[in-house]
Backbone as CSV, one residue per row, in Angstrom:
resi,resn,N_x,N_y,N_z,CA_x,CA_y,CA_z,C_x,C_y,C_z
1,UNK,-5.467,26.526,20.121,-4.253,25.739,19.957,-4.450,24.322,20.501
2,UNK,-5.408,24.433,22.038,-5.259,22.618,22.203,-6.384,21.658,21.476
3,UNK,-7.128,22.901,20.626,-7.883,22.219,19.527,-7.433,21.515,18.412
4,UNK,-6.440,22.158,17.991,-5.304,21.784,16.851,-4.395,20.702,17.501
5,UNK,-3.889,20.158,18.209,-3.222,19.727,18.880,-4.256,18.215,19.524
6,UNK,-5.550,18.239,19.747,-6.631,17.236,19.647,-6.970,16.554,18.548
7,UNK,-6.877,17.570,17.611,-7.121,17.105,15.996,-6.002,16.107,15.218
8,UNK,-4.397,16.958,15.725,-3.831,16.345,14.984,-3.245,14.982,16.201
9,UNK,-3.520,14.631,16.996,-3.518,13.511,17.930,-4.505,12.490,17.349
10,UNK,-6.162,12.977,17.178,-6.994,11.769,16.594,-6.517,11.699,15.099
11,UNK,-6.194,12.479,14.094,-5.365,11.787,12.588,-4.305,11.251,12.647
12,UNK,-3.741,11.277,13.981,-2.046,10.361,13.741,-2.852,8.887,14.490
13,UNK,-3.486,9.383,15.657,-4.369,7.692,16.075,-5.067,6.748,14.892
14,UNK,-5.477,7.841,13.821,-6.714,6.992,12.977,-5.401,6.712,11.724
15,UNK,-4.569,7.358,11.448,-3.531,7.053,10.641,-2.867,5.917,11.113
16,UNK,-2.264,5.313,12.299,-1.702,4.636,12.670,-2.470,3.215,13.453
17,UNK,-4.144,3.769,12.935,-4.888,1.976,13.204,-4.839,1.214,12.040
18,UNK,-4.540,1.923,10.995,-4.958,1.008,9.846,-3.279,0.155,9.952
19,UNK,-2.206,-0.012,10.411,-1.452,-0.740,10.403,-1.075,-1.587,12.153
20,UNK,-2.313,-1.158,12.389,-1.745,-2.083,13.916,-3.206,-3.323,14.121
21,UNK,-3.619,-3.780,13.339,-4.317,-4.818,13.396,-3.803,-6.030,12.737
22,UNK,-4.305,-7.462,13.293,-3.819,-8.323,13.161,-4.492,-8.540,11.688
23,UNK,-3.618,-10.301,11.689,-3.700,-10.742,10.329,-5.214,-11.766,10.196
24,UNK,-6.224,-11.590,9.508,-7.075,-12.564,9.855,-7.408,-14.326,8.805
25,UNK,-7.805,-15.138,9.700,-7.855,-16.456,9.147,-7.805,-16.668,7.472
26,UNK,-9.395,-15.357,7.296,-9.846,-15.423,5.727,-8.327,-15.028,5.101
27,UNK,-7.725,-13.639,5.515,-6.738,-13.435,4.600,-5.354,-14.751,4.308
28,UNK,-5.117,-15.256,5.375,-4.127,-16.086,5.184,-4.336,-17.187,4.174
29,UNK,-5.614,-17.503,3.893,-6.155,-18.929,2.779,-6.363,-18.121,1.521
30,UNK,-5.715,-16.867,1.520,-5.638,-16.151,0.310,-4.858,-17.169,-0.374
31,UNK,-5.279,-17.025,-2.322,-4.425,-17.332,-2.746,-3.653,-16.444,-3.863
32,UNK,-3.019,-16.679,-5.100,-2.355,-16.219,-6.084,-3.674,-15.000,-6.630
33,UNK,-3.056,-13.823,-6.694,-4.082,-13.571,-7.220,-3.943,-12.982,-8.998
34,UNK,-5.113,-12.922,-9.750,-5.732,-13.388,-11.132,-4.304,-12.511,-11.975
35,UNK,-3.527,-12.952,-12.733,-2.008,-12.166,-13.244,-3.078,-10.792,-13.995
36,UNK,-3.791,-10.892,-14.877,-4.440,-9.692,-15.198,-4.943,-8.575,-14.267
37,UNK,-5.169,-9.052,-13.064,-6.552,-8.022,-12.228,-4.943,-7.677,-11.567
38,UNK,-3.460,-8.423,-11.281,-2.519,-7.631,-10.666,-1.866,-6.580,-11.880
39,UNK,-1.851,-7.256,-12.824,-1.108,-6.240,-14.048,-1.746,-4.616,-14.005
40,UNK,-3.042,-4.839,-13.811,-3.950,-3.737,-13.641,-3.980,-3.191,-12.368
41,UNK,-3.682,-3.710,-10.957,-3.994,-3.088,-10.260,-2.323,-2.404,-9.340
42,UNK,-1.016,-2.501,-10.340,-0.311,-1.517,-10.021,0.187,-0.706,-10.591
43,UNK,1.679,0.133,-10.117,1.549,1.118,-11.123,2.988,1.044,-11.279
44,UNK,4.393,0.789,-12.113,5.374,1.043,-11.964,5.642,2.234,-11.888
45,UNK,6.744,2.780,-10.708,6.861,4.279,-10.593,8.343,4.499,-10.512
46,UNK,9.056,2.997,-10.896,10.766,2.944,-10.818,10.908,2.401,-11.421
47,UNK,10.346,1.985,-12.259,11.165,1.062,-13.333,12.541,0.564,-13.563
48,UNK,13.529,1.575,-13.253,14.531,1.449,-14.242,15.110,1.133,-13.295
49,UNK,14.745,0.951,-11.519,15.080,0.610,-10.014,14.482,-0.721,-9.927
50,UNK,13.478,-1.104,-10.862,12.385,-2.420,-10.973,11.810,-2.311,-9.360
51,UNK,10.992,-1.160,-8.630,10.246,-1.372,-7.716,8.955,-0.825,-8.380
52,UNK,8.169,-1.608,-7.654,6.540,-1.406,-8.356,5.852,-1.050,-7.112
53,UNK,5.609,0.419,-7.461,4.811,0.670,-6.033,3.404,0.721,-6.224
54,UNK,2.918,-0.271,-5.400,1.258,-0.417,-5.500,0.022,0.537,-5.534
55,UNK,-0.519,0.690,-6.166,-1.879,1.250,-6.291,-3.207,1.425,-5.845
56,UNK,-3.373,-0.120,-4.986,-4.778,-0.448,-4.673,-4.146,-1.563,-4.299
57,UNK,-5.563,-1.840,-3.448,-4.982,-3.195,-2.569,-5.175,-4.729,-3.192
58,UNK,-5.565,-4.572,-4.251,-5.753,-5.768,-4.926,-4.881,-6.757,-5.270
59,UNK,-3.476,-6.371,-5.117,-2.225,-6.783,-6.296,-1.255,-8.199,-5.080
60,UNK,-1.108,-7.692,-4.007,-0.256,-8.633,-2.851,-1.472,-9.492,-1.865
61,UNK,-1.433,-10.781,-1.412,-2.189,-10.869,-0.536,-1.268,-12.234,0.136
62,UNK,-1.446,-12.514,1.650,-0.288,-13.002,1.943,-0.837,-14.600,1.530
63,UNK,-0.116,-15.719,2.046,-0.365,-17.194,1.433,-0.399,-16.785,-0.318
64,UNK,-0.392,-15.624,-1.030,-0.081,-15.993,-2.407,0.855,-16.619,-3.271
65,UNK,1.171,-17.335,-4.483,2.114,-17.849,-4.833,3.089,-17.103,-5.787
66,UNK,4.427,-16.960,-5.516,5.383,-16.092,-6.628,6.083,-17.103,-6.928
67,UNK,6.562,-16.796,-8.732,7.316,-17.176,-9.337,9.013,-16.962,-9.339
68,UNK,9.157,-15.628,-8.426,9.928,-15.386,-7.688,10.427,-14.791,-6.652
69,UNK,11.555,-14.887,-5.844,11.735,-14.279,-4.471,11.088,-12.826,-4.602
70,UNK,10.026,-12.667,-4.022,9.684,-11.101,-3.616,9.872,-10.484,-2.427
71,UNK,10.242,-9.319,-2.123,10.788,-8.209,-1.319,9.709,-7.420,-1.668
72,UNK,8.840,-7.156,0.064,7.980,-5.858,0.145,8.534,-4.976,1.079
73,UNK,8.434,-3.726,0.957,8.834,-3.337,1.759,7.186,-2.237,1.946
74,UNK,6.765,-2.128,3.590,5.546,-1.553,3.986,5.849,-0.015,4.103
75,UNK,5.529,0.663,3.958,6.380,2.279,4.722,4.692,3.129,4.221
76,UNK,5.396,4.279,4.820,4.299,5.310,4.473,4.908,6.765,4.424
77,UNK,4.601,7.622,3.974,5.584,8.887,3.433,5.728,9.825,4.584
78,UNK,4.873,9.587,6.190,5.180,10.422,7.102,6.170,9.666,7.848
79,UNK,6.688,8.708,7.940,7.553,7.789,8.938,9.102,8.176,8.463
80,UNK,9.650,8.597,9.541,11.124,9.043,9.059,12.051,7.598,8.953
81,UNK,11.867,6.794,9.845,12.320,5.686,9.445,12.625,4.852,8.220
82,UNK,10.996,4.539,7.337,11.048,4.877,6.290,12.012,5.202,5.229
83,UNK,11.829,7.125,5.616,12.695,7.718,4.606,14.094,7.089,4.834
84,UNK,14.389,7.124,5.845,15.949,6.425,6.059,16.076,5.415,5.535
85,UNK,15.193,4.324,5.230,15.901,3.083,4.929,15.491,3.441,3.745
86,UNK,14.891,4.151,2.875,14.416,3.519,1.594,15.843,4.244,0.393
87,UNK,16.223,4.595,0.647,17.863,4.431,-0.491,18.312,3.119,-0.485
88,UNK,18.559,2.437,0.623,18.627,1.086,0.608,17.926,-0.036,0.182
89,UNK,16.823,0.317,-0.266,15.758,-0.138,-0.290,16.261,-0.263,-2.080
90,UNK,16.151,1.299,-2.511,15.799,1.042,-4.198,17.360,0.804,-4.437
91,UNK,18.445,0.936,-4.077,20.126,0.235,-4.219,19.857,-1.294,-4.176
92,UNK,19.115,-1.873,-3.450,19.136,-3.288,-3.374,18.585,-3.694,-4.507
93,UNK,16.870,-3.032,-4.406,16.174,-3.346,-5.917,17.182,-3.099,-7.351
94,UNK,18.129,-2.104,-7.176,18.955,-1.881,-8.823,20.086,-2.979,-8.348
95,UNK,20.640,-3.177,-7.528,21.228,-4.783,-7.262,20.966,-6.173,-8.088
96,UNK,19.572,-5.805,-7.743,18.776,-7.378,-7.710,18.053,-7.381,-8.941
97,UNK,17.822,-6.302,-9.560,16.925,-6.535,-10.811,16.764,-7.987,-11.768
98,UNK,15.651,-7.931,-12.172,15.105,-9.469,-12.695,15.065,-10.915,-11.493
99,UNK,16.299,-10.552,-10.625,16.283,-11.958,-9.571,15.066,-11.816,-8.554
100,UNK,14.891,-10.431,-8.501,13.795,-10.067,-7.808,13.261,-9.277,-7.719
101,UNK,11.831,-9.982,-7.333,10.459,-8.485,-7.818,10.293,-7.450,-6.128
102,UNK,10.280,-6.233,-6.995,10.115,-5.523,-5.107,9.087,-4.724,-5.277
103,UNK,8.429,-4.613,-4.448,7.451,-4.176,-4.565,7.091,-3.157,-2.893
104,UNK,6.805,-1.702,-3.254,6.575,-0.620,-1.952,5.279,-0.399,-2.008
105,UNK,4.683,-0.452,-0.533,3.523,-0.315,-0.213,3.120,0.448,0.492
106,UNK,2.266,1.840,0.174,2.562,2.820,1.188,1.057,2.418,2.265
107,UNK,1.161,2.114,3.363,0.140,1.807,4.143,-1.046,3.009,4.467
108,UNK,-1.268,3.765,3.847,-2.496,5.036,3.481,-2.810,4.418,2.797
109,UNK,-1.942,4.048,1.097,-3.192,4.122,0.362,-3.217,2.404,-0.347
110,UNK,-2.580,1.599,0.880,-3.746,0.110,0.675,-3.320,0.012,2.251
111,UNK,-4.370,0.084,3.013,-4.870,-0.247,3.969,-4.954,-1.431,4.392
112,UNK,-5.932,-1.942,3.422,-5.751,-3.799,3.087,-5.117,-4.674,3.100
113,UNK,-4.225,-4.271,1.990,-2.962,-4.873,2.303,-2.576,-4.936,3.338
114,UNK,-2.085,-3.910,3.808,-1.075,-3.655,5.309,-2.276,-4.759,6.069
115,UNK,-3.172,-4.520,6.055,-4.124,-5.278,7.360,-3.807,-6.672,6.995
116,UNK,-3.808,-6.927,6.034,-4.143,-8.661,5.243,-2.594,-9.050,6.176
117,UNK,-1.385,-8.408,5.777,-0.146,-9.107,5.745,0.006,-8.965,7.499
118,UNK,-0.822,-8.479,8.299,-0.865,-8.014,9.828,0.378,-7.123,9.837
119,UNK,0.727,-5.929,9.047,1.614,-4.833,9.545,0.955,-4.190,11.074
120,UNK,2.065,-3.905,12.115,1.586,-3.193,12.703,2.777,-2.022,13.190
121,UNK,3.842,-2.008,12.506,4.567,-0.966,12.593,5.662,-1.018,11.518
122,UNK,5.817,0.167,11.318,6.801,0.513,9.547,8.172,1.066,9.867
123,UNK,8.764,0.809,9.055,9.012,-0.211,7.907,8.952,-1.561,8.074
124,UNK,8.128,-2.180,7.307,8.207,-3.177,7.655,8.611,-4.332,6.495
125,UNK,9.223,-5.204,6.454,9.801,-5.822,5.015,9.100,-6.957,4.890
126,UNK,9.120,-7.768,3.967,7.919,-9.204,3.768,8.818,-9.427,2.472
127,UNK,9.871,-10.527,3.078,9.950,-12.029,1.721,9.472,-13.261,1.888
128,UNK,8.921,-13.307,0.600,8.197,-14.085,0.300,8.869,-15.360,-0.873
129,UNK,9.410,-16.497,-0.354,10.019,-17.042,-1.111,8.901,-18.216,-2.337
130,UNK,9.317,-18.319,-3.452,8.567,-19.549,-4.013,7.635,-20.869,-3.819
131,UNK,8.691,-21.195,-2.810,8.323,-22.295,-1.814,7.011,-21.848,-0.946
132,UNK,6.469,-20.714,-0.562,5.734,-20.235,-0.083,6.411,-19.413,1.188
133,UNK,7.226,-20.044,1.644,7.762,-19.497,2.620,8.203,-18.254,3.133
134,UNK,7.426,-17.582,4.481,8.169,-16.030,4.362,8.834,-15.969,5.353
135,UNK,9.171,-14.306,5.699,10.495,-13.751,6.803,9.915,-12.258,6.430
136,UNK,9.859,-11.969,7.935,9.857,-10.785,8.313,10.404,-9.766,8.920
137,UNK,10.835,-8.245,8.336,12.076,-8.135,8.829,10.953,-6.639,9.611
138,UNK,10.877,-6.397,10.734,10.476,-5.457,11.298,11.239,-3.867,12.029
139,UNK,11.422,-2.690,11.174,11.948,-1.456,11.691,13.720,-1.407,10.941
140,UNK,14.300,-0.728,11.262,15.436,-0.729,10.497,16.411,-1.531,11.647
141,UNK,15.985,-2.076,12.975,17.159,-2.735,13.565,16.946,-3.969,13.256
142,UNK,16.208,-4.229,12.026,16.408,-5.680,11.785,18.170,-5.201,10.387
143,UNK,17.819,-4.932,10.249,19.338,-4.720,9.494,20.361,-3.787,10.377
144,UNK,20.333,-2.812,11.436,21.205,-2.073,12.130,21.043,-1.773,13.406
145,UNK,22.182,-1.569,14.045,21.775,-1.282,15.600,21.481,0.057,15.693
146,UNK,20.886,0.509,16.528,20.438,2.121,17.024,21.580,2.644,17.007
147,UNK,22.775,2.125,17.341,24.101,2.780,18.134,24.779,3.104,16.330
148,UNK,24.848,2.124,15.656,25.474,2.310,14.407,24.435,3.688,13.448
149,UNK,23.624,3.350,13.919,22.389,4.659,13.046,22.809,5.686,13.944
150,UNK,23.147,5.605,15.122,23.077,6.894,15.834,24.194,7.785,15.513
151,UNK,25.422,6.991,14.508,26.791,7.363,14.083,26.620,8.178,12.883
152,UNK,25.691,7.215,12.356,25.664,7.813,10.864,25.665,9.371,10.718
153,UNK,25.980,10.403,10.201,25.606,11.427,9.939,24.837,11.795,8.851
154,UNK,24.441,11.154,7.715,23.964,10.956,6.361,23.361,9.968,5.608
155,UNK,22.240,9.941,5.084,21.535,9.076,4.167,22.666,7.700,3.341
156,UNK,23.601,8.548,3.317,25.034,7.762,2.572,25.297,6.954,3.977
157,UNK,25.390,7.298,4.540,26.192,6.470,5.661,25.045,5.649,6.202
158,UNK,24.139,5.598,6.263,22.912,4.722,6.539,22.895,3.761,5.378
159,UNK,22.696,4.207,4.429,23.276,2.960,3.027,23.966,2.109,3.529
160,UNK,25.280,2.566,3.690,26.308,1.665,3.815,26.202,0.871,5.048
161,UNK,25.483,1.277,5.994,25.345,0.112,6.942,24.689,-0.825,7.045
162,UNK,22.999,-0.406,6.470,22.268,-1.639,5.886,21.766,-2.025,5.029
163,UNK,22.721,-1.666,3.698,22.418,-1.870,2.351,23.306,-3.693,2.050
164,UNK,23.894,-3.767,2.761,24.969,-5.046,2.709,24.335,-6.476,3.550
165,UNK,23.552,-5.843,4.756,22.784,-6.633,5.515,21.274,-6.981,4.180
166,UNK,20.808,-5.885,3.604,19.567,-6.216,3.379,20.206,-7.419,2.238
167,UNK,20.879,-7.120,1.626,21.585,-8.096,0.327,22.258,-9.054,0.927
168,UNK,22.614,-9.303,2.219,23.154,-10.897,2.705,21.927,-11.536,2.660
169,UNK,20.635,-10.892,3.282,19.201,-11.702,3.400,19.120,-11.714,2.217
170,UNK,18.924,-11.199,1.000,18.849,-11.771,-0.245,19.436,-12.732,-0.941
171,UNK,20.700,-12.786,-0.887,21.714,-13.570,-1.505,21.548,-14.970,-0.910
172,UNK,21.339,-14.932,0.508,21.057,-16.586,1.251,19.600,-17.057,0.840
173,UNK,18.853,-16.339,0.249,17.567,-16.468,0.157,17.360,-16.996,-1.696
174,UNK,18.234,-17.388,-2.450,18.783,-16.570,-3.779,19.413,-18.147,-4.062
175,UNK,20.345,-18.847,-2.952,20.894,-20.210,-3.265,19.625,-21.238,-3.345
């Protein structure tokens, strides 16, 4: 048993390095990358939500240039946090459709990414405005307090508390 219990301590350590390293020089002088090699390197898996969840790490890299406001959101499928915010997540994306591209990145399976943009803890959000300019929104108390989550009893009631916050940061971001 404290074999099992060693094991699953070094896969949550080696799971949780690939998002706690910084951002480095080379990645930041990234630029736009090639519209074909991104067309190819994701996969729409919501379409009809317009979130494009990535494939490979080829497709986002930070200093790149968008044609419009993009919304990432970082997560990974063991983080309960995560699961909590992401109803809010694809409500905003069916909100926002065409005004903005969103795009989910599960930090397993691009690594890269997460490293390039310096994630080091999830959820983590990345807009990226035209202008070049970004904002980073880190964990769900960037949209709610612990005390208001601690009320909630339901996925619904977590919506409603920072589904209105994530869309004020959009809408000011939007004029």
């Amino acid at each position: 048993m404290k074999f099992l219990s060693i094991i699953a301590a070094a896969a949550i350590a080696a799971t949780m390095a690939s998002c706690a390293v910084k951002t480095t020089p080379e990645a930041e002088g990234t630029n736009a990358v090639d519209p074909k090699e991104q067309a190819n390197s994701i996969e729409a898996v919501d379409t009809a939500k317009g979130i494009v969840d990535l494939a490979d790490d080829s497709a986002l890299r930070p200093g790149m240039t968008v044609d419009q406001l993009t919304f990432i959101d970082f997560n990974a499928t063991w983080c309960g946090p995560c699961k909590m915010i992401a109803p809010s997540f694809h409500a905003l994306a069916n909100d926002f459709i065409g005004r903005v591209k969103f795009y989910s990145v599960d930090i397993d399976r691009c690594p890269e990414t997460a490293k390039a943009f310096g994630i080091e803890a999830i959820p983590t959000f990345v807009l990226i405005r035209p202008d070049g300019r970004t904002e980073r929104f880190v964990g769900t108390d960037s949209f709610a307090t612990d005390t208001e989550l601690n009320r909630a009893s339901n996925i619904e009631e977590v919506t409603s508390i920072i589904l209105p916050r994530m869309r004020e940061v959009l809408d000011k971001n939007l004029k």
